[in-house]
N, CA, C and O atoms as a GROMACS GRO file, in nm:
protein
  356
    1UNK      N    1  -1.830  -3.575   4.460
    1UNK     CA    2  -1.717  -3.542   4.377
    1UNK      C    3  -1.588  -3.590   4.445
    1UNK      O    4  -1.576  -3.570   4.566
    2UNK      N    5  -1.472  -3.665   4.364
    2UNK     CA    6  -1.342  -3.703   4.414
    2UNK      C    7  -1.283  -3.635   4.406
    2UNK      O    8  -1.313  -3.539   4.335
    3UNK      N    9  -1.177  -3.639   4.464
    3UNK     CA   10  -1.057  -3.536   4.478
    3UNK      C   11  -1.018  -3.555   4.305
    3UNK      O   12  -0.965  -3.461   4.245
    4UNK      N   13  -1.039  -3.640   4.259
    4UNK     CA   14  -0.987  -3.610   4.155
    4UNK      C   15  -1.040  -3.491   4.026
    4UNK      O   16  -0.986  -3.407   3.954
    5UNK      N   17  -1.169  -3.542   4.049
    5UNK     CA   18  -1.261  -3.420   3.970
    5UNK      C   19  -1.222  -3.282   4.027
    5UNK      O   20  -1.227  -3.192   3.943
    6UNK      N   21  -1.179  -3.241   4.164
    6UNK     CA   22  -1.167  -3.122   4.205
    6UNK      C   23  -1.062  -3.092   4.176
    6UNK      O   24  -1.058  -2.970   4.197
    7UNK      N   25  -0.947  -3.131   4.130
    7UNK     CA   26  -0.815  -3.131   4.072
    7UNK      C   27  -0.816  -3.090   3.953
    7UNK      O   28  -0.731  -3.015   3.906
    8UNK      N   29  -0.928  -3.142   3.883
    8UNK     CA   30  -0.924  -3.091   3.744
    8UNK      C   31  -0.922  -3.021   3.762
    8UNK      O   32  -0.822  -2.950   3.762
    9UNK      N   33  -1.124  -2.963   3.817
    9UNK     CA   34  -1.197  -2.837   3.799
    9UNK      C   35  -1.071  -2.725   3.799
    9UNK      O   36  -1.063  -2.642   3.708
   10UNK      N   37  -0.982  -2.730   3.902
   10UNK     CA   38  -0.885  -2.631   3.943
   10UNK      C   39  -0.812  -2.617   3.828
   10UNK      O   40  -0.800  -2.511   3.767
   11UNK      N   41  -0.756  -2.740   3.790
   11UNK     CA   42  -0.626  -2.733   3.662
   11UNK      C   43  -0.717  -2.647   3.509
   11UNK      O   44  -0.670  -2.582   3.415
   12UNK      N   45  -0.860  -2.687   3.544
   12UNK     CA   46  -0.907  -2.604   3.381
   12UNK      C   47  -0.922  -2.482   3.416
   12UNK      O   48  -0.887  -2.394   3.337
   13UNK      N   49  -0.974  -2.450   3.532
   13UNK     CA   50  -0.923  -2.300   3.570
   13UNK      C   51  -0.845  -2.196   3.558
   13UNK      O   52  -0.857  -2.075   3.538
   14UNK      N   53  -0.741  -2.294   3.579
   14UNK     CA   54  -0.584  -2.202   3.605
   14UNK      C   55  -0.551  -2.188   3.463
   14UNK      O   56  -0.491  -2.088   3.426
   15UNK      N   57  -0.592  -2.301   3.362
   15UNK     CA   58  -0.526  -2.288   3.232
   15UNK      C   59  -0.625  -2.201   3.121
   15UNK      O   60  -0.583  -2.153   3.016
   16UNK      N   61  -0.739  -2.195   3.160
   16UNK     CA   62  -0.861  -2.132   3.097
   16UNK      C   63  -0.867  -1.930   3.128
   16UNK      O   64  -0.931  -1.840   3.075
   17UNK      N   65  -0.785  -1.933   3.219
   17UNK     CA   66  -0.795  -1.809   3.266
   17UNK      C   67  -0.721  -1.725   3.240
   17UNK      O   68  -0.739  -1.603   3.232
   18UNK      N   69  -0.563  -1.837   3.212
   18UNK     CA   70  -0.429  -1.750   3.184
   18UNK      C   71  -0.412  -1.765   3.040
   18UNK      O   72  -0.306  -1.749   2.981
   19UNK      N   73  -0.516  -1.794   2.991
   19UNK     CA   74  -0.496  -1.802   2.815
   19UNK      C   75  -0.555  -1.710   2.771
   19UNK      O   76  -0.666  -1.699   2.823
   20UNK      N   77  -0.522  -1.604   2.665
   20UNK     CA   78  -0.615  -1.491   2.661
   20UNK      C   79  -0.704  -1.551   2.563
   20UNK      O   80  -0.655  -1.660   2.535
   21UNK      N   81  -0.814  -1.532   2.496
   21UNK     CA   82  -0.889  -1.560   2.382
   21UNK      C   83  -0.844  -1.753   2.371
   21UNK      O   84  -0.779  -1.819   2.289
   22UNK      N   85  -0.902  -1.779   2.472
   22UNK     CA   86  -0.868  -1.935   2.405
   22UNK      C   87  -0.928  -1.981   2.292
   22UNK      O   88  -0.874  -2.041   2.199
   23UNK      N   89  -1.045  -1.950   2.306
   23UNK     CA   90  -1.150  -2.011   2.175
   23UNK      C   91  -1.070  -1.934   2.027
   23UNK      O   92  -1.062  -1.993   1.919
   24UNK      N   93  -1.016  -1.794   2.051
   24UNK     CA   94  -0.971  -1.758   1.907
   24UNK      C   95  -0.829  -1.798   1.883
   24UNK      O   96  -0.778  -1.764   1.776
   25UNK      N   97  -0.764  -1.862   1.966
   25UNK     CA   98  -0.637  -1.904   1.933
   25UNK      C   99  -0.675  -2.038   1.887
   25UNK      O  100  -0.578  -2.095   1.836
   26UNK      N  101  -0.813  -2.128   1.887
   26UNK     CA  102  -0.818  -2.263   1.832
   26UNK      C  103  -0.795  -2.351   1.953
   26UNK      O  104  -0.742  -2.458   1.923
   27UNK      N  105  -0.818  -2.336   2.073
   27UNK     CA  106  -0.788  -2.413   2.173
   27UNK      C  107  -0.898  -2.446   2.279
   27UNK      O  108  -0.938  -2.375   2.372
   28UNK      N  109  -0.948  -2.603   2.232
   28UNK     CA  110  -1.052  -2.659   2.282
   28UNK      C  111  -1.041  -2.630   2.404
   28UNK      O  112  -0.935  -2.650   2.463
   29UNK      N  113  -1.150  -2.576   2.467
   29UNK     CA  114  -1.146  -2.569   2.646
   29UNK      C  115  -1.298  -2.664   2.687
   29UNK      O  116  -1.347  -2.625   2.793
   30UNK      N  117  -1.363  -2.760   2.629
   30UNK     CA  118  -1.462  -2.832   2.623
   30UNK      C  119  -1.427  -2.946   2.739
   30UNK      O  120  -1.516  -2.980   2.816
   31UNK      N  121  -1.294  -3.003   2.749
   31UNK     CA  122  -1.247  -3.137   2.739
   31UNK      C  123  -1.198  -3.127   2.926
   31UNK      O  124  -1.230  -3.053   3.019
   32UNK      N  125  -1.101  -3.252   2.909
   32UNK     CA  126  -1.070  -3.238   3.113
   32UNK      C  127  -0.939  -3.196   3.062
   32UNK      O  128  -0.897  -3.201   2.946
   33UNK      N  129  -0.875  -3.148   3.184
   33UNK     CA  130  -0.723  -3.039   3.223
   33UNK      C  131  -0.658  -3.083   3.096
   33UNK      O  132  -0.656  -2.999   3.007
   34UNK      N  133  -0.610  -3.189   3.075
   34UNK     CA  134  -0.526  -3.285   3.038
   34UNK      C  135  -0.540  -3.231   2.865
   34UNK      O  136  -0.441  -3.197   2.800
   35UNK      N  137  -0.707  -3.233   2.798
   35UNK     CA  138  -0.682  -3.238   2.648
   35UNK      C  139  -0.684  -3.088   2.663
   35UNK      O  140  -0.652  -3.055   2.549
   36UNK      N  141  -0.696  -3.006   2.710
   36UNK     CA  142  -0.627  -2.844   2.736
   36UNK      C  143  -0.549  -2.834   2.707
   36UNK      O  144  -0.527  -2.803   2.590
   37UNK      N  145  -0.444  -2.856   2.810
   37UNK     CA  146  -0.325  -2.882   2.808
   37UNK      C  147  -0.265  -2.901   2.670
   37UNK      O  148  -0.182  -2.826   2.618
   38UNK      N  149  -0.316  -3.010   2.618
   38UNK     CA  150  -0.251  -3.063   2.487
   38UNK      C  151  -0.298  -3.033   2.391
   38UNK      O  152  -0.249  -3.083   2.289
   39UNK      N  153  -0.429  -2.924   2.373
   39UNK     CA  154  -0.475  -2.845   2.260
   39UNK      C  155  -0.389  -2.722   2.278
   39UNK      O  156  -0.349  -2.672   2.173
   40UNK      N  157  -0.357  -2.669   2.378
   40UNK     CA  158  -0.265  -2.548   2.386
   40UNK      C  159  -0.193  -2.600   2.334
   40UNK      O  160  -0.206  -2.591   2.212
   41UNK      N  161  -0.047  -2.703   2.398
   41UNK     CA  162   0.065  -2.746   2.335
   41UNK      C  163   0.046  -2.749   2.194
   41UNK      O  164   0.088  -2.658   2.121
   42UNK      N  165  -0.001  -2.827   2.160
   42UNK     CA  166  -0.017  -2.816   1.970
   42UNK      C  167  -0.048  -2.701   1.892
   42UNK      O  168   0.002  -2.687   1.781
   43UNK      N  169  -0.129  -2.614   1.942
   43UNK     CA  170  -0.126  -2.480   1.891
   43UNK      C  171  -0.003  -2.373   1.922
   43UNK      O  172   0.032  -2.275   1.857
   44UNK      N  173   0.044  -2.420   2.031
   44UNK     CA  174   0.179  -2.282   2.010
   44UNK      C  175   0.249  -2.392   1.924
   44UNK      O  176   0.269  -2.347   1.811
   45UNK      N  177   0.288  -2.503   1.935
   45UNK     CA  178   0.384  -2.555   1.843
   45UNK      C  179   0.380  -2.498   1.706
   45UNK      O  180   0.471  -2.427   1.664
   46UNK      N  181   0.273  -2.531   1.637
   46UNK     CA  182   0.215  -2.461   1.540
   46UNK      C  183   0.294  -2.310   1.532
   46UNK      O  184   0.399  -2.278   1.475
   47UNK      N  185   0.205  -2.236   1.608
   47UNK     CA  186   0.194  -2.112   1.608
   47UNK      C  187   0.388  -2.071   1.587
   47UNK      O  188   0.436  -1.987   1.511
   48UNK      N  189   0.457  -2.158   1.676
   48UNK     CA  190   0.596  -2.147   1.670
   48UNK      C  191   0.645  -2.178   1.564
   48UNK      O  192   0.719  -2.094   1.513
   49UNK      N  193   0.626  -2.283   1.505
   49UNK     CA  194   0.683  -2.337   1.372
   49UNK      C  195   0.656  -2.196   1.287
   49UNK      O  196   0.751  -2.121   1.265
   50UNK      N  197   0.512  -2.160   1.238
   50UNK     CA  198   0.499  -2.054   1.150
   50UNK      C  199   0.576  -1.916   1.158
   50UNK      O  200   0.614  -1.842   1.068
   51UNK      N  201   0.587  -1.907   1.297
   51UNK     CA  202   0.658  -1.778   1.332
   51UNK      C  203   0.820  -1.761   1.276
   51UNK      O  204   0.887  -1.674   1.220
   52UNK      N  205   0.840  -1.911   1.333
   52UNK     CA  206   0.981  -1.924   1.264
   52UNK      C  207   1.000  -1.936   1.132
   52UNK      O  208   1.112  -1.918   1.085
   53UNK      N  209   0.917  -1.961   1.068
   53UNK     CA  210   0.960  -1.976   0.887
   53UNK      C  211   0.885  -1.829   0.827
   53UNK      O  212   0.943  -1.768   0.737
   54UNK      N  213   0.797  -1.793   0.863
   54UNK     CA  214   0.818  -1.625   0.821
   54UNK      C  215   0.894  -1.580   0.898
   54UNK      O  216   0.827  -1.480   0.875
   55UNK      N  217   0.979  -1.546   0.978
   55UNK     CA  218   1.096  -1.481   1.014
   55UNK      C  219   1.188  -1.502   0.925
   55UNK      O  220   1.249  -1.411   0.869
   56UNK      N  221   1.204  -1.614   0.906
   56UNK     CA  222   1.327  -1.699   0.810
   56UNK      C  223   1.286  -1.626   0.676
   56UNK      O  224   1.364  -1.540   0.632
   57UNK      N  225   1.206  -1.644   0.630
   57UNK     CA  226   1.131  -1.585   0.484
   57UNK      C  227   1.188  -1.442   0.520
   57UNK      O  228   1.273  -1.427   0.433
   58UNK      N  229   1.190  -1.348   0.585
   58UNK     CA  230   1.192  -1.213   0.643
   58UNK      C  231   1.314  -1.180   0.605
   58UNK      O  232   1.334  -1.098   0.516
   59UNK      N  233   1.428  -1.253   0.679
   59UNK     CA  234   1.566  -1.249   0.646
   59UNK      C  235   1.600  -1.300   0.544
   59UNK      O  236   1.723  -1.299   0.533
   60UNK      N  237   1.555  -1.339   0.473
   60UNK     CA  238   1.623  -1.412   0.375
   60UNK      C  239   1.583  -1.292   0.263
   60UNK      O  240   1.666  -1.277   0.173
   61UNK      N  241   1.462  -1.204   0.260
   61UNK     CA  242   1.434  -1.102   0.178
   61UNK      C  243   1.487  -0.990   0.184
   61UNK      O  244   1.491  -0.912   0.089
   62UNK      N  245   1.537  -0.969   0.308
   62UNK     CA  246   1.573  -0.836   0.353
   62UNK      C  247   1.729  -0.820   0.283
   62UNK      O  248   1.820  -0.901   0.299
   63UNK      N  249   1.735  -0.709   0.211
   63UNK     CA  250   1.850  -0.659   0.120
   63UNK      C  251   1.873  -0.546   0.151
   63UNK      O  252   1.791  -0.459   0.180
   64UNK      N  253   2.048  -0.536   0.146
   64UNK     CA  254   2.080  -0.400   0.199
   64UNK      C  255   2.127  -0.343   0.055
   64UNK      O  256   2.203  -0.406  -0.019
   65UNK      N  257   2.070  -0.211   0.021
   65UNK     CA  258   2.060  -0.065  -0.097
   65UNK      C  259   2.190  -0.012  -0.060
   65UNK      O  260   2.205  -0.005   0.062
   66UNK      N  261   2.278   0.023  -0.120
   66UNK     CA  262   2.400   0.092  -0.125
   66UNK      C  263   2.403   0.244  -0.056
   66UNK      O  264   2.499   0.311  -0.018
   67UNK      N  265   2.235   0.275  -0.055
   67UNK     CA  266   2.208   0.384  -0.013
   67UNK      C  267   2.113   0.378   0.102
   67UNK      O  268   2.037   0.471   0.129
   68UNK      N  269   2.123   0.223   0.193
   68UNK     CA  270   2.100   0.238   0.335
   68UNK      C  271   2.219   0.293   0.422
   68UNK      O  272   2.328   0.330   0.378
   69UNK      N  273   2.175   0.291   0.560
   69UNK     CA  274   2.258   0.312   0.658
   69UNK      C  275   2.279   0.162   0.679
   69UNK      O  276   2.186   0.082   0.692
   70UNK      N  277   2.448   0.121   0.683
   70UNK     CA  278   2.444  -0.029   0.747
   70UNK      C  279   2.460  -0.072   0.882
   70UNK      O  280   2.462  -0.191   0.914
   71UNK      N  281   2.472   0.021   0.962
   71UNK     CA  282   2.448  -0.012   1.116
   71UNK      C  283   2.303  -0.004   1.169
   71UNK      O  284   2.269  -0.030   1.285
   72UNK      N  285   2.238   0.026   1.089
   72UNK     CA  286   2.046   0.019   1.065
   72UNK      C  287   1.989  -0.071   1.015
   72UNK      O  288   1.886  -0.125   1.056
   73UNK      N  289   2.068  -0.104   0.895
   73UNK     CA  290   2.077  -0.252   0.857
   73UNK      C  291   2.087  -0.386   0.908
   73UNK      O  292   2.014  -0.484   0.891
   74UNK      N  293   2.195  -0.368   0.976
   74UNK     CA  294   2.220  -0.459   1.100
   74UNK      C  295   2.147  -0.494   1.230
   74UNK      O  296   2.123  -0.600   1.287
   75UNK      N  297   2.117  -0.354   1.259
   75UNK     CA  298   1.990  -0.364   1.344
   75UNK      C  299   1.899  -0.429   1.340
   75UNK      O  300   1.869  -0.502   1.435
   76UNK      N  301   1.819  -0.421   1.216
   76UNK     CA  302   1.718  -0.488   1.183
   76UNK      C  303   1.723  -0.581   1.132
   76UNK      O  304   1.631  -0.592   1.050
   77UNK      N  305   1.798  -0.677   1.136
   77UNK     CA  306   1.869  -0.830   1.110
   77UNK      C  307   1.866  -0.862   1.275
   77UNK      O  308   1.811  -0.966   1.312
   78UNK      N  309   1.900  -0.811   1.332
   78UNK     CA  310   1.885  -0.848   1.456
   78UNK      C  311   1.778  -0.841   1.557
   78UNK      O  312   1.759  -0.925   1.645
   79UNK      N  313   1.706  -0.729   1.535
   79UNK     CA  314   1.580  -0.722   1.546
   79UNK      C  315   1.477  -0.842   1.550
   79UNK      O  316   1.419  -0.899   1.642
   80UNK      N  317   1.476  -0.864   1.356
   80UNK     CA  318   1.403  -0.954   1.347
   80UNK      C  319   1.463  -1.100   1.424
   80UNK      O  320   1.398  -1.169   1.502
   81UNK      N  321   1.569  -1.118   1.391
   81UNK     CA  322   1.624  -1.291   1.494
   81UNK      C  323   1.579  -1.268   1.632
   81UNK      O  324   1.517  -1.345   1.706
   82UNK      N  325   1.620  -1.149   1.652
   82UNK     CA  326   1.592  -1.208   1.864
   82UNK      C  327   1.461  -1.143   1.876
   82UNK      O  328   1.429  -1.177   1.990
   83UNK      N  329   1.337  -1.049   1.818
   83UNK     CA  330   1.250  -1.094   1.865
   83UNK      C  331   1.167  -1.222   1.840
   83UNK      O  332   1.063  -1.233   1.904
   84UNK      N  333   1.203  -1.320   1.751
   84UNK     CA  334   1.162  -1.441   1.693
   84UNK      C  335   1.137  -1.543   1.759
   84UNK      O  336   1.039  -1.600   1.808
   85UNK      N  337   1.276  -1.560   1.750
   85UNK     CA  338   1.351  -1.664   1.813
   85UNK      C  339   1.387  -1.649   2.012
   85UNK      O  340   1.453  -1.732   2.076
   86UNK      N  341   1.346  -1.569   2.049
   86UNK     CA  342   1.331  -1.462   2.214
   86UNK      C  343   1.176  -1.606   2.240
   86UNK      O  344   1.173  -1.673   2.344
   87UNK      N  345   1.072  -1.623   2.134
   87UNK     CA  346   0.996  -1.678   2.236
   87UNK      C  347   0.989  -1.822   2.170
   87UNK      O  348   0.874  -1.850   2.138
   88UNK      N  349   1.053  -1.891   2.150
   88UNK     CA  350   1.071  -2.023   2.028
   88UNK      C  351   1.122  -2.112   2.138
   88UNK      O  352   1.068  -2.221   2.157
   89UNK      N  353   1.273  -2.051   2.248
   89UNK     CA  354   1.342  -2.157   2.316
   89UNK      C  355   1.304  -2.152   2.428
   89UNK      O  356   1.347  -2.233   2.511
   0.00000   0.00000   0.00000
């Protein structure tokens, strides 16, 4: 075995271990470090894109009743943006 194969072995390790449920998030762990790597990347992208357009969908529905509280209101306008958008950047 080359140093290089042992480099992987390590890199699919480290990335196979700290992923919870890889197989149920859709993320090939079959392949070397590298298509890991880039099956993760494409699935949070994903996963990010969707998150962000139902959030967006979220706010854009959310209506304030004459007979809310509007500092509760507000809250939860804010709520929804920064926990959203908290793991996006």
């Amino acid at each position: 075995m080359d140093e290089w194969e042992i480099q992987d072995i390590w890199t699919k390790t480290l990335l196979t271990f700290n992923i919870k449920d890889a197989d149920g998030l859709g993320i090939d762990t079959t392949g070397i470090s590298a298509s890991i790597w880039k099956s993760a990347k494409n699935n949070y992208k994903t996963h990010s894109e969707m998150t962000r357009i139902n959030a967006d969908n979220e706010l854009r529905t959310l209506k304030y009743a004459d007979n809310n509280n509007f500092p509760t209101h507000l809250s939860i306008i804010v709520m929804i943006h920064s926990n959203t958008y908290l793991f996006l950047y």
